[in-house]
Structure formats: C-alpha cells, structure tokens
C-alpha positions as CSV (number, residue, x, y, z in Angstrom):
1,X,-52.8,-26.9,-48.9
2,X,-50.8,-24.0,-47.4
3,X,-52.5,-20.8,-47.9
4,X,-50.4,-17.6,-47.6
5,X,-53.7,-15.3,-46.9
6,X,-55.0,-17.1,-44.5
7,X,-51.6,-17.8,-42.6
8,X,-51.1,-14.4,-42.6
9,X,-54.4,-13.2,-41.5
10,X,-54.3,-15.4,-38.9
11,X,-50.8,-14.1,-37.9
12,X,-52.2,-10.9,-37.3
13,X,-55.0,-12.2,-35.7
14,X,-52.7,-13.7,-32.9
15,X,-50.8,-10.3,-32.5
16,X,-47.3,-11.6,-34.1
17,X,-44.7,-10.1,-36.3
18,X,-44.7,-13.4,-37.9
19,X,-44.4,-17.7,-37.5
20,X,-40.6,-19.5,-37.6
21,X,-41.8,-22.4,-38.8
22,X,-38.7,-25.7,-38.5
23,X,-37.7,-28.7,-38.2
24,X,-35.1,-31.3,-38.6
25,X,-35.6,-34.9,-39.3
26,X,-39.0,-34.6,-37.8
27,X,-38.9,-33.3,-34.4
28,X,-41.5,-30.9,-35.5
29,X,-44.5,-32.8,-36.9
30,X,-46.2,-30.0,-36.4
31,X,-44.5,-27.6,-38.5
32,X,-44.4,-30.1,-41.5
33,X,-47.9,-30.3,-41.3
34,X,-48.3,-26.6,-41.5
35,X,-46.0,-26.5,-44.6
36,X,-47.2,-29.5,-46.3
37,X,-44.4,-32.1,-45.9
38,X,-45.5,-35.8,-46.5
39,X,-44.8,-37.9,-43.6
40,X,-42.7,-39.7,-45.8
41,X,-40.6,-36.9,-47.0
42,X,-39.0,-35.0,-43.8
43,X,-35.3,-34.9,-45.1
44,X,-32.0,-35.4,-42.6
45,X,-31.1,-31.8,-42.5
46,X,-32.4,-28.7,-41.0
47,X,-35.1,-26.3,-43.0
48,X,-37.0,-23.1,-42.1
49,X,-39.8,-21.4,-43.2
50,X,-40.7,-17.7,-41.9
51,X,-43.8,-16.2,-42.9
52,X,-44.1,-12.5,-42.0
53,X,-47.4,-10.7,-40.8
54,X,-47.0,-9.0,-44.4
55,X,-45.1,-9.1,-47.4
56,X,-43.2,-12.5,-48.8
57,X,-42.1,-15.4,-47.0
58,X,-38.6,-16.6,-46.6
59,X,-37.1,-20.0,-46.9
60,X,-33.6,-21.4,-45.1
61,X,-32.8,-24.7,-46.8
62,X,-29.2,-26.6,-46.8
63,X,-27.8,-27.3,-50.5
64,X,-28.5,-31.3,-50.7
65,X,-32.1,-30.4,-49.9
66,X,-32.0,-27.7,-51.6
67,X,-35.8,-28.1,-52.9
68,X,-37.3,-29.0,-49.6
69,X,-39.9,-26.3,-49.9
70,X,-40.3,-25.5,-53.3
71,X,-43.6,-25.6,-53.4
72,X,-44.5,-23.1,-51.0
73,X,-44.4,-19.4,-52.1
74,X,-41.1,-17.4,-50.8
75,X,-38.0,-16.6,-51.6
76,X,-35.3,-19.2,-50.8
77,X,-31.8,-18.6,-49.3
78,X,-29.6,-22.3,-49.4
79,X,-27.3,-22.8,-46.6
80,X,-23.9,-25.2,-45.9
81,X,-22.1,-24.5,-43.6
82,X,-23.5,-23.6,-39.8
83,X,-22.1,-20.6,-40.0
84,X,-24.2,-19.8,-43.2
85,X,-26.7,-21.4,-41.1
86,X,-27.0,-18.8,-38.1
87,X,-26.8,-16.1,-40.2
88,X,-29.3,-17.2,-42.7
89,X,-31.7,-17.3,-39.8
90,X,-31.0,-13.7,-38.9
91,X,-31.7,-12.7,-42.4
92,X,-35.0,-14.3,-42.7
93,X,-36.3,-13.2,-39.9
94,X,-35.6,-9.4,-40.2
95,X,-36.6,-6.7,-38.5
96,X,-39.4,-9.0,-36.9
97,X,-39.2,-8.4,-33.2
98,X,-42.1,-11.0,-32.1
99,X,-42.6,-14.1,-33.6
100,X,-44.3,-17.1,-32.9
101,X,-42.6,-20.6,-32.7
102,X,-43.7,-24.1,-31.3
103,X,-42.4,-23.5,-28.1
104,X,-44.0,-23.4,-24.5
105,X,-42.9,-21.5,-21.3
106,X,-41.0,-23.6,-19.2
107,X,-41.9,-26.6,-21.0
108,X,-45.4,-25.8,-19.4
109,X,-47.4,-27.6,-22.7
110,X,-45.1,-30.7,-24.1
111,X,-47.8,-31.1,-27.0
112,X,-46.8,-27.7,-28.7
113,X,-43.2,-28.1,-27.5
114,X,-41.2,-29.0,-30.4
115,X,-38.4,-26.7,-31.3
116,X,-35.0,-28.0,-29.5
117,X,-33.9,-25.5,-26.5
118,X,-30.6,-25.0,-28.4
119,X,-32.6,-23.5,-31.6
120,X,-35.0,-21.4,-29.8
121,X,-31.6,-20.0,-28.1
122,X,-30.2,-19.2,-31.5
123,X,-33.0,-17.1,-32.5
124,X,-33.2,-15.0,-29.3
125,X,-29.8,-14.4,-29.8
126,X,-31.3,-12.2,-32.8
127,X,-32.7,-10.0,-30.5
128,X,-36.5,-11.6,-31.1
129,X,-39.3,-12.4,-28.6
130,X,-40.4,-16.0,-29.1
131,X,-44.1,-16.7,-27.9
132,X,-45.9,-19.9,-28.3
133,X,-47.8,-20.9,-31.5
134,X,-50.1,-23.5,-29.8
135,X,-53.0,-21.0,-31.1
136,X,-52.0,-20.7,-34.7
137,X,-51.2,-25.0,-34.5
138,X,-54.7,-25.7,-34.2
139,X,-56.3,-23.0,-36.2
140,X,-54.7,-24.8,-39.2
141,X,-54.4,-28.2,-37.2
142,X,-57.8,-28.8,-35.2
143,X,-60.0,-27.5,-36.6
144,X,-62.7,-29.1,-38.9
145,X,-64.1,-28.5,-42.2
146,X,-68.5,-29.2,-43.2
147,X,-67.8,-32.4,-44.2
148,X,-65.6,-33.4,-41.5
149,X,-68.0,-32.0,-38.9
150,X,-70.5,-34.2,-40.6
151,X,-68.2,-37.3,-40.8
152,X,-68.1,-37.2,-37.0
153,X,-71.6,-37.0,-36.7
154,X,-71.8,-40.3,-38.6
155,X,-69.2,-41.7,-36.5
156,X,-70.8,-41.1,-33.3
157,X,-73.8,-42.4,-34.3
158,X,-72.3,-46.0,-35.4
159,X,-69.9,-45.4,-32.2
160,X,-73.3,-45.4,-30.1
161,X,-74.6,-48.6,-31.9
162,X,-71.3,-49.7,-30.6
163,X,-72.0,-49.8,-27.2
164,X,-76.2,-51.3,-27.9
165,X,-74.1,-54.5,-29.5
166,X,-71.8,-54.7,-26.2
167,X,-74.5,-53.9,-23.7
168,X,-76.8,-56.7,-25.7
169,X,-73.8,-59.4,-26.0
170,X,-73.4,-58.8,-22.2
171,X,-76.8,-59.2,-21.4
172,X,-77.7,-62.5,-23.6
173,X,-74.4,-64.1,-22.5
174,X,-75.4,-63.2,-18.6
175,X,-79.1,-64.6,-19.7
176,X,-78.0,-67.9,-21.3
177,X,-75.1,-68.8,-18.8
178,X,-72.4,-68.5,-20.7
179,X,-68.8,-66.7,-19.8
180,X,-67.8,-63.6,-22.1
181,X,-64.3,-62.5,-20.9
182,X,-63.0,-58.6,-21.3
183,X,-61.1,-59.7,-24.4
184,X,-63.5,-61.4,-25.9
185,X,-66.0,-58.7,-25.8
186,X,-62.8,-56.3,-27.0
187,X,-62.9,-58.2,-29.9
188,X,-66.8,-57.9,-31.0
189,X,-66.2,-54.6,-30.7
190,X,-63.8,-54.6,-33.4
191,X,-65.2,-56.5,-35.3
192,X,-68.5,-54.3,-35.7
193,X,-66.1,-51.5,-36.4
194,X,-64.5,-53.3,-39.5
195,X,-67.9,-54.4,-40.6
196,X,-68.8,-50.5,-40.4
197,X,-66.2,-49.1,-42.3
198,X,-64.2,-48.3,-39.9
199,X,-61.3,-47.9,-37.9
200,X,-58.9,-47.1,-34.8
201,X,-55.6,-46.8,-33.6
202,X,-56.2,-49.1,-30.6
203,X,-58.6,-51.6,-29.8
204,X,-61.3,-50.2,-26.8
205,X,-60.7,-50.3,-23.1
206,X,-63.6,-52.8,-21.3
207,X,-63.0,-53.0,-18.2
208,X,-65.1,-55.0,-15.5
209,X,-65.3,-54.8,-11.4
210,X,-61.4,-53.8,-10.1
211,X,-60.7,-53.6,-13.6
212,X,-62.5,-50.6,-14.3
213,X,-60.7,-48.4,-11.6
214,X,-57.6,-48.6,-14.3
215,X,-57.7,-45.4,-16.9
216,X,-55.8,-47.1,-18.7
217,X,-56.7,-50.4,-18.5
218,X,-56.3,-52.8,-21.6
219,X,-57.3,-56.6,-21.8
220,X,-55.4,-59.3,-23.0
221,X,-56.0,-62.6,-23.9
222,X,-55.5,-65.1,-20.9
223,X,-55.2,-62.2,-18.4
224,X,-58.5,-60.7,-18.7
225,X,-61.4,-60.9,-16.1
226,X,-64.8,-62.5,-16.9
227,X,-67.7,-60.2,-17.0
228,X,-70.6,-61.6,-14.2
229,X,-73.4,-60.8,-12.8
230,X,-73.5,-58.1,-10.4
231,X,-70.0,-56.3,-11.6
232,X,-70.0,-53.5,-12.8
233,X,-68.5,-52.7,-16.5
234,X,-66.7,-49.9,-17.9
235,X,-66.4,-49.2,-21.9
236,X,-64.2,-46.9,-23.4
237,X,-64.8,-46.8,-27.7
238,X,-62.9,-44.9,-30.1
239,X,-63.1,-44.8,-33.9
240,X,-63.7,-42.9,-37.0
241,X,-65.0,-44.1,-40.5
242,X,-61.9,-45.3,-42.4
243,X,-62.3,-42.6,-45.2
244,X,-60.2,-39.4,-45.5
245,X,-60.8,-36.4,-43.6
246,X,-62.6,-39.2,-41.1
247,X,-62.7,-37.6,-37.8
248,X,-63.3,-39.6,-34.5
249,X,-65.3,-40.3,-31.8
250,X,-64.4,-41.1,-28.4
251,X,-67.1,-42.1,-25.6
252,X,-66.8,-43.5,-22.1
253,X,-70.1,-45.4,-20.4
254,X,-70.4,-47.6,-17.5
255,X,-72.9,-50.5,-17.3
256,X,-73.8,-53.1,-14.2
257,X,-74.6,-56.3,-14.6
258,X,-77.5,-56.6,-13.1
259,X,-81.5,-55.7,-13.1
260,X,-80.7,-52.9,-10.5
261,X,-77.8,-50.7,-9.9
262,X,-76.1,-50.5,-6.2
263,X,-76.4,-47.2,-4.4
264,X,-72.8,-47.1,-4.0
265,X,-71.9,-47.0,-7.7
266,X,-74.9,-44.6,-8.9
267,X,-73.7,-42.1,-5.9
268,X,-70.2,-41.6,-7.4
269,X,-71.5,-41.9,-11.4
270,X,-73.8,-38.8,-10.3
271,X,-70.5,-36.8,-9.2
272,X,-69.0,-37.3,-11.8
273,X,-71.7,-36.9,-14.2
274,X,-72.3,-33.3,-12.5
275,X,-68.4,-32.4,-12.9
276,X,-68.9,-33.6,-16.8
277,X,-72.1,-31.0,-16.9
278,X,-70.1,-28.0,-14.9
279,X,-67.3,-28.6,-17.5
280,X,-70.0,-28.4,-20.8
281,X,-71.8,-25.5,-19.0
282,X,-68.4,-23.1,-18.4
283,X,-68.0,-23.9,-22.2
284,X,-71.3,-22.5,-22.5
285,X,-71.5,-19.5,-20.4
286,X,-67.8,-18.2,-21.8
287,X,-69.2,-18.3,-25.7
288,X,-72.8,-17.0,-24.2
289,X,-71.1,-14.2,-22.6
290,X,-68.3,-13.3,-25.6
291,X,-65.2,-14.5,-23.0
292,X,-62.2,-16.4,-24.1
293,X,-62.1,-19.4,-22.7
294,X,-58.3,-21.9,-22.5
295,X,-58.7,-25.7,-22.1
296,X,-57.2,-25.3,-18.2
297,X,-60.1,-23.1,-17.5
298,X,-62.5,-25.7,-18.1
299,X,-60.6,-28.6,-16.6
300,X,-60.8,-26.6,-13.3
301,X,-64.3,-26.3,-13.3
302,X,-64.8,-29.9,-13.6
303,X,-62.2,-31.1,-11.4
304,X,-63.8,-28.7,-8.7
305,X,-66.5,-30.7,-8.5
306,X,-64.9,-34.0,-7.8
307,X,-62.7,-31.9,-5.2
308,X,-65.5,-30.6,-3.1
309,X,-67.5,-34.0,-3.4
310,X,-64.2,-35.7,-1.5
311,X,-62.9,-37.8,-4.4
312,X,-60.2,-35.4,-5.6
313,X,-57.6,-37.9,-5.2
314,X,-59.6,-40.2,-7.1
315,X,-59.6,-38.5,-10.3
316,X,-55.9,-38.6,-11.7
317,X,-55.5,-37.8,-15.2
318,X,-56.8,-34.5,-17.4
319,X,-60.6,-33.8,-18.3
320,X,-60.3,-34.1,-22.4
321,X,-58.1,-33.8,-25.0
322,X,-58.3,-32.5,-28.5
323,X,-60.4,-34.8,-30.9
324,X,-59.6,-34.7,-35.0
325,X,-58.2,-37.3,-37.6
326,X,-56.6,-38.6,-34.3
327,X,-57.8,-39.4,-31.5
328,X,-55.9,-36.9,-29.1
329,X,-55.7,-33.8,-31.8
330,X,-53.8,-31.2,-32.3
331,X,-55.7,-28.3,-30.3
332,X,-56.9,-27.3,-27.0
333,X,-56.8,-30.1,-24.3
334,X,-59.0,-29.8,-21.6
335,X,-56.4,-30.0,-19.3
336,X,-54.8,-28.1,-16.1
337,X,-53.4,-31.0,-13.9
338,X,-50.7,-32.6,-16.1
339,X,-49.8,-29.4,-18.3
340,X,-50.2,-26.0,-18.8
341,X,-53.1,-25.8,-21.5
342,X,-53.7,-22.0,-22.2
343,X,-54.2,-22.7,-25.4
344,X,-57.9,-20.7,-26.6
345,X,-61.1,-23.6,-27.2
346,X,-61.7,-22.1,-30.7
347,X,-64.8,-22.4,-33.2
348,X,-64.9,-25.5,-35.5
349,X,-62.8,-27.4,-32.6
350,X,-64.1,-31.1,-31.1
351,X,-63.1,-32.4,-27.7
352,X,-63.6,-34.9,-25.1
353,X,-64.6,-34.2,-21.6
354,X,-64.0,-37.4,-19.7
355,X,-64.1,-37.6,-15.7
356,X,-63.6,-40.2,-13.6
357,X,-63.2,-41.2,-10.2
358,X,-61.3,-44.6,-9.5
359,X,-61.2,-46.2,-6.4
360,X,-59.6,-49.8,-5.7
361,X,-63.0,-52.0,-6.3
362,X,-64.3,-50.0,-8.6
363,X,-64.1,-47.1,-11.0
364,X,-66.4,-45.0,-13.4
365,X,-65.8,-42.5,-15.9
366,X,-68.6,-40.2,-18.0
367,X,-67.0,-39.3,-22.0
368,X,-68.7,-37.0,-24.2
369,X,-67.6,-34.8,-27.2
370,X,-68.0,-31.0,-27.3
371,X,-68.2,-29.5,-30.8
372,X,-67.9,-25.9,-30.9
373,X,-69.6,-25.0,-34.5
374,X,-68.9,-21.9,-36.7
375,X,-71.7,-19.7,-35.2
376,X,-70.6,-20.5,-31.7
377,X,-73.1,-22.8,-30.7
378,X,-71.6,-25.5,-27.8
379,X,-73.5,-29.1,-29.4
380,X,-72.6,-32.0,-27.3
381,X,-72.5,-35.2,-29.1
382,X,-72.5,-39.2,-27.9
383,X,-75.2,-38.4,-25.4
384,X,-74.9,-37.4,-21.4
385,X,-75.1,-40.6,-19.7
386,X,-77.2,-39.6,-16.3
387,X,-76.8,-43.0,-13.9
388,X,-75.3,-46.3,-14.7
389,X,-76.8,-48.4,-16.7
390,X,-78.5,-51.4,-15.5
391,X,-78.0,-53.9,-18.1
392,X,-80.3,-56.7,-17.6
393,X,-82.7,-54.4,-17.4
394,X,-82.8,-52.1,-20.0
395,X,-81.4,-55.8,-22.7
C-alpha cells in the first residue's frame, strides 16, 4: 500500500525535489507498482502522479479515466486535450527543479528505463533536471519484508533438497544401468517442486557434457542428451513456495558422473569459485567499511578474476541479478558488462552471484544468493560449492 511518509522520506533520502511517477497502457510496470495499479487495471490513456519532497501530491489524469488514482492521496487535475495535457504537467510539477523519473543516461540501464524519450523531453522542456529513480524503484520494489526474508529461507532449503533428489536419481540410474535423459531429469525436478508447494516461472536448466557450456541452455523432449558416466552435469534450480509474498531461490551446481572428478574440470570450477568468493567478499568489505557499494562494482571484482586467470572470454553474461517475487527483481543487478548498473546494493535486498566460464566441451557455473539483512550483515545462502561434485561418490 502506497505510503506518502515513507515515499517522501525516501525522496529526501535520494536528494530529489520529488518522483514523476507515469505511464500509459503499461510501459511503466514499474510505476504502477509504486502507485498501486492491479496488473489488470492499467487503462489506455496517459496518467501521472508527482509526489513532492514535501507538501501534497498531484495527480494528471484524462476525463474517461478520470478515477485512475483515486485512491492515492493528492489533489487531482483531469486533462482532454494534449494541450491540457502539457500544461497540466507543468503545473504539477511546480517549482521542482530536480526530480526523479524512471529513466537512465543514455539508455545505460534498460531495466529502470521506462518512460518514452518523447515524455522525458516534454518535461525538460519545463525547465527540470530528470535523474534516474532506479534507487527509489527498489527501495519500495526489492526489498523484502521479516516474513519474506524468512519465506526465502524456506525456499532455499527445499531448493537444496532439490538438487540431493537430482544428484541421487543420477546416481541410482548410472548404478542400475538405466538411461535418464536431460529432460527427463527436468521433469523430476518439477515434479518435487509441485509436491513442495511450490513453483517457478520456468522449468530448470540441466545440462550435461557440451551441453553445459550453454547459459542458457534448455532441454527438450527428443533433443536432449543422455546423462553418462564420466560427463559432467550442470543444474541450474529456481523456485519459491507458491504462497504470497513467496520470494525465490536461484542456485547453480555442477556434478560429474563419476567416483572421481578430472583435473581439467575441478581447475576451472576453482576459478570460478574464487571469482564467486572475491564478489561475496567486496560486498563484505564495502558494508564492513561504511562504503556505498553499486551492482557494477561488484561484477568487476568477480569478472577480474576470470580475466587474470585467462578465461575472460569464457565468461559472457552478468554476475547476478536482483532476486524477489521474481526471479530477476526489481533492484540492483550485479552487473557491469551488459548494462550500466549504478544502482546502490541496499539493506533488506537478495541477489544472485553466478559465474561461469563456458568453453565448447564443457562449462561450469557457481550460483549463490547474497542477502543483505537490516543490520548490515552480508549472509550467503544455498551454500558455496568448493570443487565439483563427484556423484557416485558422494550417492
């Protein structure tokens, strides 16, 4: 429920004269979030919503829609024509000389980029400073409650008993001579979420030998690889219980089919294991040491590991993103190479921090979640995978 205190206070917090909030027909999901607009209910015609540092809101609303945001506090000026339009905007906003919008630099962020270039222009035209709002987003977006802290606690540990079931189905179907494909191990997967209350948006990534150099890689049925002996297996699982507020977990671990593991795979799992840890610790030493630290920051101190070990080139996609009631959130991503994240990692905020290095015969990857809690303290959760596990072995 939109609270105009807290808004406000954060406002000030973030050094603004105030937050344009708009949208029209949806291109800013994350402003009807903010104002409390049902996913269902987004209207076909534009609204805003400008919430000063002090004093009363102001609502902009066209006349067929003319209740669009009657339930947030405000006075409310009704448009119809453009023209009423333009100079609505110039009303609401005031004598406001810096206000935040969600809008990024040179397109530098895409994820908090999602005001139309022809809008932001309007309101420069009224003699404002538009900065980004990526900070405010996730204060109000990504960042979790108790309970929800708690409901990803439970998650994780059902998420770990997860990966026991696969690793054990591996290992009895390797033991007993039978073939389990990529799918069909997809599947089990699955199937212990729905008998665990749970759920996801997508079913989870296995992917064995070649397979596993893929980021991205997804089974299907009758293209899939059978998992053997002596392969090694990478599984990527995401879910959250299937309750409200249910928050999720996302973990990457890499198995080999076999009683021992190859030097070759264990040497690269420890590189990137190490770039996982340098990426944790920077985390660490920023909130030990009262520094701000942005999502970009700490993708470049993982990433520089991988660089100086000579696999640069083999680790091509972000470090994390932003974990909530989705599986990429609404805050901070842990992220430098693909955009521009200078967004602040922020108490009460969850995140992934996921390298990998993938080569053509094989590829591994190390995910764990990073909960910063209210005091400040960095907890990891899903557990720091050290060496590839061999499964035979250890099931």
């Amino acid at each position: 429920m939109f609270d105009l205190a807290e808004t406000q206070a954060a406002i000030n917090q973030f050094d603004v004269d105030g937050w344009l909030l708009y949208d029209f027909r949806g291109i800013n999901y994350l402003a009807a979030r903010i104002a409390d607009i049902p996913d269902d209910d987004l209207g076909s015609r534009r609204w805003l919503y400008f919430v000063p540092a002090s004093g009363q809101p102001r609502k902009l609303v066209h006349a067929i829609e003319a209740a669009k945001l009657d339930h947030l506090p405000g006075e409310k000026t009704t448009y119809l024509r453009w023209q009423e339009f333009e100079e609505g905007i110039k009303t609401m906003i005031g004598d406001a000389r810096r206000i935040a919008m969600e809008y990024s630099p040179n397109a530098g962020n895409p994820y908090v980029s999602r005001v139309d270039a022809g809008t932001i222009d309007l309101v420069r035209s009224q003699g404002v400073d538009i900065v980004s709002s990526g900070d405010l987003v996730q204060y109000f977006e990504a960042r979790l409650t108790d309970e929800q802290w708690q409901l990803h606690l439970q998650a994780d540990e059902l998420n770990r008993q997860a990966f026991e079931m696969a690793w054990q189905t591996i290992a009895d179907h390797c033991r007993n001579g039978r073939s389990l494909r990529e799918y069909e191990l997809q599947q089990k997967v699955m199937e212990f979420y729905d008998s665990h209350q749970m759920t996801t948006y997508h079913p989870p990534i296995v992917g064995a030998g070649p397979n596993s150099g893929d980021p991205h890689y997804s089974p299907q049925p009758g293209s899939d690889a059978e998992i053997c002996e002596g392969e090694l297996v990478l599984l990527d699982m995401w879910a959250k219980l299937d309750v409200p507020g249910g928050i999720y977990t996302d973990l990457t671990k890499v198995g080999f089919v076999g009683q021992s593991v190859p030097d070759k795979y264990n040497e690269v799992f420890k590189v990137v294991a190490a770039a996982r840890d340098a990426g944790i610790q920077r985390v660490r030493d920023a909130y030990a040491n009262g520094d701000t630290i942005f999502g970009g920051q700490v993708d470049d101190a993982v990433r520089d590991v991988i660089e100086n070990a000579g696999y640069g080139k083999y680790f091509n996609h972000r470090t994390g993103h932003n974990i909530g009631q989705e599986t990429h959130g609404n805050g901070a991503h842990i992220d430098n190479l693909e955009t521009r994240e200078n967004r602040m990692l922020i108490p009460r905020t969850l995140f992934s921090i996921e390298p990998g290095i993938y080569q053509e015969e094989f590829g591994v990857r190390s995910e764990v979640d990073v909960y910063i809690s209210p005091d400040r303290e960095i907890v990891v959760t899903g557990g720091l995978q050290n060496e590839v596990l061999p499964i035979l072995a250890e099931y």
